[in-house]
C-alpha positions as CSV (number, residue, x, y, z in Angstrom):
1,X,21.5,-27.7,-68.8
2,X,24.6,-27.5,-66.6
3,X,27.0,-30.5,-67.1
4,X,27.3,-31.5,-63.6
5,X,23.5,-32.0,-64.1
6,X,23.9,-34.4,-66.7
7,X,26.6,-36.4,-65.5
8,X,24.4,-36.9,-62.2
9,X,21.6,-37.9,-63.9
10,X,23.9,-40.1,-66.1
11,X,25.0,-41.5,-63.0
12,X,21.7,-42.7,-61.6
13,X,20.4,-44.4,-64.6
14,X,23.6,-46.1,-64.5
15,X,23.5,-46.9,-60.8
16,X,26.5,-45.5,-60.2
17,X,25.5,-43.7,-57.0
18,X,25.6,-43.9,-53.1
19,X,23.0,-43.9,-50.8
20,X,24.3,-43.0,-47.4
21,X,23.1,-44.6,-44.8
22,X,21.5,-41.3,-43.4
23,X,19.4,-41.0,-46.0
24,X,18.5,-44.9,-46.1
25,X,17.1,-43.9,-42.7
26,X,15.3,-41.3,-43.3
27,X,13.6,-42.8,-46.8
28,X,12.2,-44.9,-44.1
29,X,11.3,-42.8,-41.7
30,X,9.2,-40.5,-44.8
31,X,8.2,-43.2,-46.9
32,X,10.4,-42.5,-50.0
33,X,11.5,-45.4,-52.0
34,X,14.8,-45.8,-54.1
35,X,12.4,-45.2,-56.9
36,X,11.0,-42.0,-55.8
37,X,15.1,-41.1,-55.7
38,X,16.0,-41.8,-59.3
39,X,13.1,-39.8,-60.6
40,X,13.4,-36.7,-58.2
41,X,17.6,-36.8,-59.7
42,X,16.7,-37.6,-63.2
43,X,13.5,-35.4,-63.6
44,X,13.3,-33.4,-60.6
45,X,14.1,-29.5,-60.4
46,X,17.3,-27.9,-58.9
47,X,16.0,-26.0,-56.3
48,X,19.2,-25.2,-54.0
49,X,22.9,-25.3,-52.9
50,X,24.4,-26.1,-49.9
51,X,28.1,-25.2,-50.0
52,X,29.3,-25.6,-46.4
53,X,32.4,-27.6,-46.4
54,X,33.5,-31.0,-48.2
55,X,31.7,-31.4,-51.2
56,X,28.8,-29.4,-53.1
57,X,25.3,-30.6,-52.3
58,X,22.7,-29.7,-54.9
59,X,19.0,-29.9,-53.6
60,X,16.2,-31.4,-55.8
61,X,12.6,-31.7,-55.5
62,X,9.5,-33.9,-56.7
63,X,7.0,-35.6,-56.0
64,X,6.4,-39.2,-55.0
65,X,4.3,-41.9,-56.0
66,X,1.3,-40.7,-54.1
67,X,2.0,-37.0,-55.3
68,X,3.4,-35.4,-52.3
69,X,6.5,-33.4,-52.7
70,X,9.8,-34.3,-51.2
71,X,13.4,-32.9,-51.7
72,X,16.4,-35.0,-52.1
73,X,20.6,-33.6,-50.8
74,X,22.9,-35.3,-52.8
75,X,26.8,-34.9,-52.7
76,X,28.6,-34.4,-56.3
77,X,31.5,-36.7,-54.8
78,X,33.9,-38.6,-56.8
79,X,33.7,-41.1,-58.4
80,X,30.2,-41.8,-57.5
81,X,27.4,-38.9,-56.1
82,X,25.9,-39.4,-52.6
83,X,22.1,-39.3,-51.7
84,X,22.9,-37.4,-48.4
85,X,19.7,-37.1,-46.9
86,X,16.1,-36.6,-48.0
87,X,13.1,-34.7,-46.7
88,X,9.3,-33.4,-47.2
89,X,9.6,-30.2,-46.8
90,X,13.1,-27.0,-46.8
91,X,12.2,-27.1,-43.3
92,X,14.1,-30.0,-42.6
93,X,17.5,-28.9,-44.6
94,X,19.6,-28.5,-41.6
95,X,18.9,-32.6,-41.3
């Protein structure tokens, strides 16, 4: 396992991490709780990279409570990661 990976998962059982308000908003707007987060970063699967300026954004997936999929963007920024945005399906990546 890579050792960013680690240290973000690290991070989050810690509660050492940032949601941004973007993604607070959008949690709301597709029913994904704070909860549903932690367990996409801690057991979810790496499913992409966005590289695109600033810092490197790693996309995760998994499912929540109810057993729909959704995909978490968070930002490997220093000293604490972001939860960037979040979404239901790679449709919505350029969010």
């Amino acid at each position: 396992m890579p050792e960013w990976v680690v240290l973000l998962r690290k991070a989050i059982r810690d509660s050492k991490y940032i949601i941004s308000d973007h993604a607070l908003q959008r949690m709301g707007q597709r029913g994904i709780t704070i909860e549903d987060i932690e367990r996409c970063v801690i057991e979810g699967e790496v499913v992409g990279k966005q590289d695109h300026g600033g810092d490197v954004k790693w996309v995760l997936r998994e499912r929540d409570e109810e057993g729909e999929i959704f995909f978490a963007v968070v930002a490997l920024s220093r000293p604490s990661p972001v939860i960037v945005t979040v979404m239901r399906n790679r449709d919505d990546f350029s969010d």
